[in-house]
N, CA, C and O atoms as a Maestro MAE file, in Angstrom:
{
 s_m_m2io_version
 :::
 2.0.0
}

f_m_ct {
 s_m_title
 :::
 protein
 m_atom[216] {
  # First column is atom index #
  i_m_mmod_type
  r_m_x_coord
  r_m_y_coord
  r_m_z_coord
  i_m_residue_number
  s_m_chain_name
  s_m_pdb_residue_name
  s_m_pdb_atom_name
  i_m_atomic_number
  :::
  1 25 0.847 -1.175 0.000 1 A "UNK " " N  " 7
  2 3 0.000 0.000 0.000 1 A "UNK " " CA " 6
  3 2 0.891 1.236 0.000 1 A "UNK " " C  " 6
  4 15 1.846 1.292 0.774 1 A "UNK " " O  " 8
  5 25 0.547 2.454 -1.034 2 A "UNK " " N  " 7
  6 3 1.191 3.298 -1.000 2 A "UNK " " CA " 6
  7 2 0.810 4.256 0.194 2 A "UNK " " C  " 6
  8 15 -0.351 4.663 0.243 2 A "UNK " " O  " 8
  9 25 2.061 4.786 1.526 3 A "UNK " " N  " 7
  10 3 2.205 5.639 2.612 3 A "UNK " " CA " 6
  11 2 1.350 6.461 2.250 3 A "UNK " " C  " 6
  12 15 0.268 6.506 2.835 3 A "UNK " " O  " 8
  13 25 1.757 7.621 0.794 4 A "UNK " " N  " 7
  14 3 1.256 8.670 0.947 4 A "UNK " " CA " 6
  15 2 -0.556 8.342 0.646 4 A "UNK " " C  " 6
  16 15 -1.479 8.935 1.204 4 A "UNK " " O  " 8
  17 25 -0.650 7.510 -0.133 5 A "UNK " " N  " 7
  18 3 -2.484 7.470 -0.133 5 A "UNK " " CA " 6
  19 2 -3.112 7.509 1.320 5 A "UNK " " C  " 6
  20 15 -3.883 8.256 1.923 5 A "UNK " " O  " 8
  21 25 -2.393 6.314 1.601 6 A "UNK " " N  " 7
  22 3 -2.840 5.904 3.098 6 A "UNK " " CA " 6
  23 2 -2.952 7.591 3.874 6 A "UNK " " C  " 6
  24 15 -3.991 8.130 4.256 6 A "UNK " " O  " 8
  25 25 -1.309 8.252 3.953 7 A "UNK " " N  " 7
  26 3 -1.846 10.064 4.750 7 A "UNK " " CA " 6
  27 2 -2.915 10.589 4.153 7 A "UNK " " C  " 6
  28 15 -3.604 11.372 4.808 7 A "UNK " " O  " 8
  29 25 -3.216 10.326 3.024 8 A "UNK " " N  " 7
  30 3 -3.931 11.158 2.142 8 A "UNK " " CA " 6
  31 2 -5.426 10.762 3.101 8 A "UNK " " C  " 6
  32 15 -6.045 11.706 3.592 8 A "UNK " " O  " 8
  33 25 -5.810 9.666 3.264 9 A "UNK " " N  " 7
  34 3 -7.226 9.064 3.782 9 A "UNK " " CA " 6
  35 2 -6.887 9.383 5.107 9 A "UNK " " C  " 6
  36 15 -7.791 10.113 5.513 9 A "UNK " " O  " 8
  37 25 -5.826 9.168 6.230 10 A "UNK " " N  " 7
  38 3 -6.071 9.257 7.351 10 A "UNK " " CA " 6
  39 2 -6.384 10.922 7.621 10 A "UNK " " C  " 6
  40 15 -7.112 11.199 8.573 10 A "UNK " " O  " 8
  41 25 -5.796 12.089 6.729 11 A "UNK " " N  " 7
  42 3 -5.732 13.005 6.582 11 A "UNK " " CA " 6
  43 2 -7.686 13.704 6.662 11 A "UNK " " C  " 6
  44 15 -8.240 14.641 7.237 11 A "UNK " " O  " 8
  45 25 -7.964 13.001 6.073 12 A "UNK " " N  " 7
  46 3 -9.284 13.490 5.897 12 A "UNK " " CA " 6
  47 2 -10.122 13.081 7.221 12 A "UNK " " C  " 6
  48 15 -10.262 11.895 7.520 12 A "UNK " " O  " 8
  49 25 -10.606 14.007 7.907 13 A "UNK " " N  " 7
  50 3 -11.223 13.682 9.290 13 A "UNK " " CA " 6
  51 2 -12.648 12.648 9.441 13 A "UNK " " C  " 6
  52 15 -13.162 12.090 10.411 13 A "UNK " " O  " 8
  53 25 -12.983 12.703 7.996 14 A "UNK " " N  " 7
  54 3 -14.588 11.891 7.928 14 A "UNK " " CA " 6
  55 2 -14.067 10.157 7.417 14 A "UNK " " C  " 6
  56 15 -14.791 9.161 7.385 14 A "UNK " " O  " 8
  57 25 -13.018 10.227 7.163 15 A "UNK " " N  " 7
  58 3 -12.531 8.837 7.513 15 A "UNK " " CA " 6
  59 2 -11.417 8.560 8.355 15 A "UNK " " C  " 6
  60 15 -11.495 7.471 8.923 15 A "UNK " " O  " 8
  61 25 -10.403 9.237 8.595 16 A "UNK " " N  " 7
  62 3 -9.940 9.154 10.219 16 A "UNK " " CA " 6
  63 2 -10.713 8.708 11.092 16 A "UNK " " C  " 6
  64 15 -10.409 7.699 11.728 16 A "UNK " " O  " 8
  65 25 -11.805 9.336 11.286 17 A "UNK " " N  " 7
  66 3 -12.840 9.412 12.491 17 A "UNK " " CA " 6
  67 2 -13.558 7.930 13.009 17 A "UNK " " C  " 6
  68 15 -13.833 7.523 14.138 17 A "UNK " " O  " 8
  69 25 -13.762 7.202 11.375 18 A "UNK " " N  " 7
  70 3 -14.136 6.232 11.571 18 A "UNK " " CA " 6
  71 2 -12.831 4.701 12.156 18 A "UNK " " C  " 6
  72 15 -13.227 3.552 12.352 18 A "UNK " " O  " 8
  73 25 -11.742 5.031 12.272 19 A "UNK " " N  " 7
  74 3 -11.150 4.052 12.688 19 A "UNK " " CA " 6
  75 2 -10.596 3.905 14.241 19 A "UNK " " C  " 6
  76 15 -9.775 4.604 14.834 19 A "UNK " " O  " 8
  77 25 -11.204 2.954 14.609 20 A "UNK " " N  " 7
  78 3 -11.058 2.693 15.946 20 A "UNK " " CA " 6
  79 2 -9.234 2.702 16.589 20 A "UNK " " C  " 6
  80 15 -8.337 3.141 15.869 20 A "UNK " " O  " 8
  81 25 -8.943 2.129 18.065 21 A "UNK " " N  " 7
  82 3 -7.614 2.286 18.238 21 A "UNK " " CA " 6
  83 2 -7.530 1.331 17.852 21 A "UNK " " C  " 6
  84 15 -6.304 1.221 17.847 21 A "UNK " " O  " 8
  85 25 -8.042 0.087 17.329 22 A "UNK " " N  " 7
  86 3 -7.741 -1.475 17.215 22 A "UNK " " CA " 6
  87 2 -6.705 -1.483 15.490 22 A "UNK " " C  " 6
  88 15 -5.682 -1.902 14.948 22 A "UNK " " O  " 8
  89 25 -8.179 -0.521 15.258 23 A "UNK " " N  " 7
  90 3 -7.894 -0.478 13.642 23 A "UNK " " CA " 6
  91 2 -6.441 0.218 13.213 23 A "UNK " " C  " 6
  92 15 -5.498 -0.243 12.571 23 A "UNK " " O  " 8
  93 25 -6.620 1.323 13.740 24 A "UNK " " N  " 7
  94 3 -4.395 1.954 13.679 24 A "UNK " " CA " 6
  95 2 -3.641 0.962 14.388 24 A "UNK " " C  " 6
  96 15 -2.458 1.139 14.095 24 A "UNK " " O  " 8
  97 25 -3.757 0.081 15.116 25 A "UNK " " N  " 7
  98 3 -2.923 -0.659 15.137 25 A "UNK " " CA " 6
  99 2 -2.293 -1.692 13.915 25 A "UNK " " C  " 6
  100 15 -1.157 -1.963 13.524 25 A "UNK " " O  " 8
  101 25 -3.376 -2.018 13.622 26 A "UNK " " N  " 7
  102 3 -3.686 -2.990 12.079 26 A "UNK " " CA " 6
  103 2 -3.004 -2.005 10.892 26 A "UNK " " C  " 6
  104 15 -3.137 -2.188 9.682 26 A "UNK " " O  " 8
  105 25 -2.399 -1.139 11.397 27 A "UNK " " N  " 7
  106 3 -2.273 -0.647 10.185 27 A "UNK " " CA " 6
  107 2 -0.005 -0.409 10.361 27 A "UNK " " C  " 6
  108 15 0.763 0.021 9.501 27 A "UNK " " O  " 8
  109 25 0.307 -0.890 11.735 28 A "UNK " " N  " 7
  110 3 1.648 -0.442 11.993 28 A "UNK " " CA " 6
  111 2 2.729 -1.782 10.923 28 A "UNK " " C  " 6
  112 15 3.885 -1.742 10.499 28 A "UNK " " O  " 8
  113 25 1.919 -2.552 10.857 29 A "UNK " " N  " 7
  114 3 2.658 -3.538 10.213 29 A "UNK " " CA " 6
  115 2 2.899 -3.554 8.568 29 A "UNK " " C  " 6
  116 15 3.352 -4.477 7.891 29 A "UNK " " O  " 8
  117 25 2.540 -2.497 8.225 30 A "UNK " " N  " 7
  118 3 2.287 -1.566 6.968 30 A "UNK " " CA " 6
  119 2 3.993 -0.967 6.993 30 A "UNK " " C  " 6
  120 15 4.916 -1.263 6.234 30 A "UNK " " O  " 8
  121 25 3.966 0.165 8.413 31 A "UNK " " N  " 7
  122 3 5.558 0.454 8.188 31 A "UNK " " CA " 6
  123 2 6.356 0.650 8.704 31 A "UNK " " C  " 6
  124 15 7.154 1.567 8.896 31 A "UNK " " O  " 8
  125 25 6.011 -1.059 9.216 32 A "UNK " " N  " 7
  126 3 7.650 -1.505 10.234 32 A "UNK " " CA " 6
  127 2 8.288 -2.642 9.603 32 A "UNK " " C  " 6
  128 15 9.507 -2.816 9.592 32 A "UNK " " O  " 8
  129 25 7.236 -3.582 8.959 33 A "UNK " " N  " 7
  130 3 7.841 -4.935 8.387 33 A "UNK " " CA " 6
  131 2 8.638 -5.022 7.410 33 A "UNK " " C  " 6
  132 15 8.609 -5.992 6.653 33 A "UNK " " O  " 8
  133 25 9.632 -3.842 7.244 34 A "UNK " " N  " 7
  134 3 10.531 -3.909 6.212 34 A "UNK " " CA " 6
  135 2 11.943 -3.719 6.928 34 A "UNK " " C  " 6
  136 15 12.997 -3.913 6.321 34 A "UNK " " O  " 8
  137 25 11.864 -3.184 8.742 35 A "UNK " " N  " 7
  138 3 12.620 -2.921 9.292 35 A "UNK " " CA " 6
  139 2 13.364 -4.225 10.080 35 A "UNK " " C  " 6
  140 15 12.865 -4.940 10.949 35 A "UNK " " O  " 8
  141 25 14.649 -4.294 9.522 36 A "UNK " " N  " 7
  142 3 15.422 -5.431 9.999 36 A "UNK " " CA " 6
  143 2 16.462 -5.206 11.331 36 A "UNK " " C  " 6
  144 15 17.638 -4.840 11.337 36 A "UNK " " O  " 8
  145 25 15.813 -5.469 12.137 37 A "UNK " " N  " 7
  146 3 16.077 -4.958 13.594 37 A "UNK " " CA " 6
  147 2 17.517 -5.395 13.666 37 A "UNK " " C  " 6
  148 15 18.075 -4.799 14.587 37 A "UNK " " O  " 8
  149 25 18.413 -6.315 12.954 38 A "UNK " " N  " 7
  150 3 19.373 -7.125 13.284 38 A "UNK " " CA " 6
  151 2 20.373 -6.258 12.515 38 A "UNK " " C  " 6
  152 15 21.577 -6.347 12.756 38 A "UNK " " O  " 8
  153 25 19.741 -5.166 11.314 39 A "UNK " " N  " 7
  154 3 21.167 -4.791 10.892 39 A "UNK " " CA " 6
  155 2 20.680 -5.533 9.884 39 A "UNK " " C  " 6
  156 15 19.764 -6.331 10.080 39 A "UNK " " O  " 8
  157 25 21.727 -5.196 7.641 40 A "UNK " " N  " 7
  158 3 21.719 -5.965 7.557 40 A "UNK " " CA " 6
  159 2 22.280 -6.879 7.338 40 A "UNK " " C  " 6
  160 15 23.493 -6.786 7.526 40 A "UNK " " O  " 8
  161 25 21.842 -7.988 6.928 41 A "UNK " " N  " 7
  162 3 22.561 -9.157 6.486 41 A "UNK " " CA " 6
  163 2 22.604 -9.608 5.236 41 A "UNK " " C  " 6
  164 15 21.623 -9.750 4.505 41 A "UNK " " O  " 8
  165 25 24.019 -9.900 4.893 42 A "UNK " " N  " 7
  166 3 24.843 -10.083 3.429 42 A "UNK " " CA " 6
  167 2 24.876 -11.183 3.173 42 A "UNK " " C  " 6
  168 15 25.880 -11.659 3.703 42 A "UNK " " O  " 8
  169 25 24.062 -12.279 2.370 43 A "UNK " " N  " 7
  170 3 25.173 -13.835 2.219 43 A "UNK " " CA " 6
  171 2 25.713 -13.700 1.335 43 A "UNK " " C  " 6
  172 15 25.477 -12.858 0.468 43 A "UNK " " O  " 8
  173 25 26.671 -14.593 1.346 44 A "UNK " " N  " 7
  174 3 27.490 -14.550 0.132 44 A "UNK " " CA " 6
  175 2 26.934 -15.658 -0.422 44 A "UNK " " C  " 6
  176 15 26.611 -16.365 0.533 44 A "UNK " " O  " 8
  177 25 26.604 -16.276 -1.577 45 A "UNK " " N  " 7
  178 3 26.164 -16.971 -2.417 45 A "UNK " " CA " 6
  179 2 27.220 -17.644 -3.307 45 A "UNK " " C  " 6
  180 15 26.726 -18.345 -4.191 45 A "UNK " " O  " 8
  181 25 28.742 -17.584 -3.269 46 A "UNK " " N  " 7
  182 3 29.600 -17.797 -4.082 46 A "UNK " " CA " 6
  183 2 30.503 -18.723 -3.100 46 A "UNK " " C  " 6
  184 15 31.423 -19.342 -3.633 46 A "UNK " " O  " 8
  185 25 30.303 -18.860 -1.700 47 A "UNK " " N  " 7
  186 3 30.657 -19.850 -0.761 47 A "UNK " " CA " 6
  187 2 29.986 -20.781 0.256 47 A "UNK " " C  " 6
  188 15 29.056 -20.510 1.015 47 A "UNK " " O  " 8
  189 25 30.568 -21.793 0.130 48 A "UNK " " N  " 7
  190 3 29.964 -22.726 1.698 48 A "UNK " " CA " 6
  191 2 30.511 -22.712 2.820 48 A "UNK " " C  " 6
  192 15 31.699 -22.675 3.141 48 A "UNK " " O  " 8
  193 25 29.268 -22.753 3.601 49 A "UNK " " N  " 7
  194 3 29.628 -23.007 5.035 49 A "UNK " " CA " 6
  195 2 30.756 -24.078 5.047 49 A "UNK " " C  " 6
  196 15 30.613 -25.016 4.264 49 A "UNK " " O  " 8
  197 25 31.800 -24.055 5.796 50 A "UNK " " N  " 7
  198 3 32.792 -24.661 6.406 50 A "UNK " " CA " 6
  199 2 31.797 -25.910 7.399 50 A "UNK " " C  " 6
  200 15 31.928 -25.707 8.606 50 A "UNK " " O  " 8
  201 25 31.101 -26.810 7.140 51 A "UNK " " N  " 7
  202 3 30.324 -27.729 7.976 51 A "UNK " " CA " 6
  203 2 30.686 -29.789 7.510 51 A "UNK " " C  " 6
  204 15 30.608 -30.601 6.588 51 A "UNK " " O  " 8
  205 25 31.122 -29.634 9.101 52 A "UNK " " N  " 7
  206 3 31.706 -31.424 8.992 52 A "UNK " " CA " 6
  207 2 30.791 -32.069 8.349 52 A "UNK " " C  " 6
  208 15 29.794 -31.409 8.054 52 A "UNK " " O  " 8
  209 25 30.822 -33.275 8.005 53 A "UNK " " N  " 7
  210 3 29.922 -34.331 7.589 53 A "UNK " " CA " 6
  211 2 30.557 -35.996 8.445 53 A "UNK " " C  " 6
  212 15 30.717 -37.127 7.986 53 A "UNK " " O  " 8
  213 25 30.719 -35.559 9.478 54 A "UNK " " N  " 7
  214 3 31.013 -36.249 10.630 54 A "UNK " " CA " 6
  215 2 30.112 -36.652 12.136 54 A "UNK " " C  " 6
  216 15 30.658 -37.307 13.025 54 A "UNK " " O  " 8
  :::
 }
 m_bond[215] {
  # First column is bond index #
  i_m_from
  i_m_to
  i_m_order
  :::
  1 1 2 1
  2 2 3 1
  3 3 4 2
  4 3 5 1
  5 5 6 1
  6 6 7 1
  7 7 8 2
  8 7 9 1
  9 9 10 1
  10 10 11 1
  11 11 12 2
  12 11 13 1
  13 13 14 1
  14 14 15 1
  15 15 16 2
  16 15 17 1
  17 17 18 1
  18 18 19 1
  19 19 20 2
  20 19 21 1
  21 21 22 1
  22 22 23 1
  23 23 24 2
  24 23 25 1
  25 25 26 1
  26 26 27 1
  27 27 28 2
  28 27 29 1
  29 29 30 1
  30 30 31 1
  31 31 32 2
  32 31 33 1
  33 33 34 1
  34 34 35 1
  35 35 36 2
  36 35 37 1
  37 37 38 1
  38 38 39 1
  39 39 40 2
  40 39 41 1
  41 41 42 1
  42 42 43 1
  43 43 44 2
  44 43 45 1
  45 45 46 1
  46 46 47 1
  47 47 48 2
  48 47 49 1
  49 49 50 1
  50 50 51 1
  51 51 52 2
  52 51 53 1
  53 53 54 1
  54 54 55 1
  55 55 56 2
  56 55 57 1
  57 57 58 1
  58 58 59 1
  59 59 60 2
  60 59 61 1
  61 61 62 1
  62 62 63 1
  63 63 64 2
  64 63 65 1
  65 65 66 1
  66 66 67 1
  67 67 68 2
  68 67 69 1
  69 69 70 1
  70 70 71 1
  71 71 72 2
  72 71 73 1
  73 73 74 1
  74 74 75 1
  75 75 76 2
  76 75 77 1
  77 77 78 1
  78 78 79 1
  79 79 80 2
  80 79 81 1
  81 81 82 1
  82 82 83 1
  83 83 84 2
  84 83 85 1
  85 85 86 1
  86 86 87 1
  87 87 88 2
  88 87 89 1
  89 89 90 1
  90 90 91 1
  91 91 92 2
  92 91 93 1
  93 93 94 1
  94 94 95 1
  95 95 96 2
  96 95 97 1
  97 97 98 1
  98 98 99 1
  99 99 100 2
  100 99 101 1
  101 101 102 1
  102 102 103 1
  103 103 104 2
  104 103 105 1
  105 105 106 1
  106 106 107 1
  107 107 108 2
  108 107 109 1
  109 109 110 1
  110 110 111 1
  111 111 112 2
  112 111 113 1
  113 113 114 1
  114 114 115 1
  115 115 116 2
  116 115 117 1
  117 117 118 1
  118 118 119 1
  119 119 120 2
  120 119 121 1
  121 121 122 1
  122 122 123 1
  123 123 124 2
  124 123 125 1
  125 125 126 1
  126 126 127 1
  127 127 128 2
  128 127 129 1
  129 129 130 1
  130 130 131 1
  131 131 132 2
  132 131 133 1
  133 133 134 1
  134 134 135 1
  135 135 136 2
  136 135 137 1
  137 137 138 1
  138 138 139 1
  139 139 140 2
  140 139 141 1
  141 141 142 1
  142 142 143 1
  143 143 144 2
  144 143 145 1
  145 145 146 1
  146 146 147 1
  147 147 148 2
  148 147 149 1
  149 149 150 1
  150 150 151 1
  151 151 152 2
  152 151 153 1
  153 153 154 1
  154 154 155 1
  155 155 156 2
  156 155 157 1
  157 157 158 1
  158 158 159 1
  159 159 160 2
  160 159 161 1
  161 161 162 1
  162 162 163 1
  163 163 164 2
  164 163 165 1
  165 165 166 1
  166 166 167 1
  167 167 168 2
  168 167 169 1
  169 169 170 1
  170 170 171 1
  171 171 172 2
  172 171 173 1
  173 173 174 1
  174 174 175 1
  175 175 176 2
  176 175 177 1
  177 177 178 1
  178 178 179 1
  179 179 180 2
  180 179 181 1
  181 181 182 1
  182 182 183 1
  183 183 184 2
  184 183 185 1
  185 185 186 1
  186 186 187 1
  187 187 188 2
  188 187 189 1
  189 189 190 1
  190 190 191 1
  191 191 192 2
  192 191 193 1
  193 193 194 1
  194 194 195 1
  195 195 196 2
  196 195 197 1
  197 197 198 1
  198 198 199 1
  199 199 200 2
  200 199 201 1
  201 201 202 1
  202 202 203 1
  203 203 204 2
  204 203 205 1
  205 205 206 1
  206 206 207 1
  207 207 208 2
  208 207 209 1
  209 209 210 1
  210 210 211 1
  211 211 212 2
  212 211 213 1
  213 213 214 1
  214 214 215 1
  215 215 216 2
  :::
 }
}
């Protein structure tokens, strides 16, 4: 979903109005789930793990 539409609708008070606190919650996973809390991470694809077969 595009952010700015989404400001664009919350922006307007006659549909703001209608969303409960349940409902803005439902909506945080919109723009956090791209955020990689760990930093990121690189594989390399051109090597293997160093792993026994022992």
């Amino acid at each position: 979903m595009n952010t700015l539409m989404l400001q664009d609708i919350l922006g307007d008070p006659e549909w703001a109005d209608l969303l409960t606190p349940a409902d803005r919650r439902g909506l945080t996973p919109l723009f956090w789930s791209h955020v990689r809390p760990y930093g990121e991470v690189k594989l390399n694809m051109t090597s293997r793990l160093p792993l026994s077969t022992s």
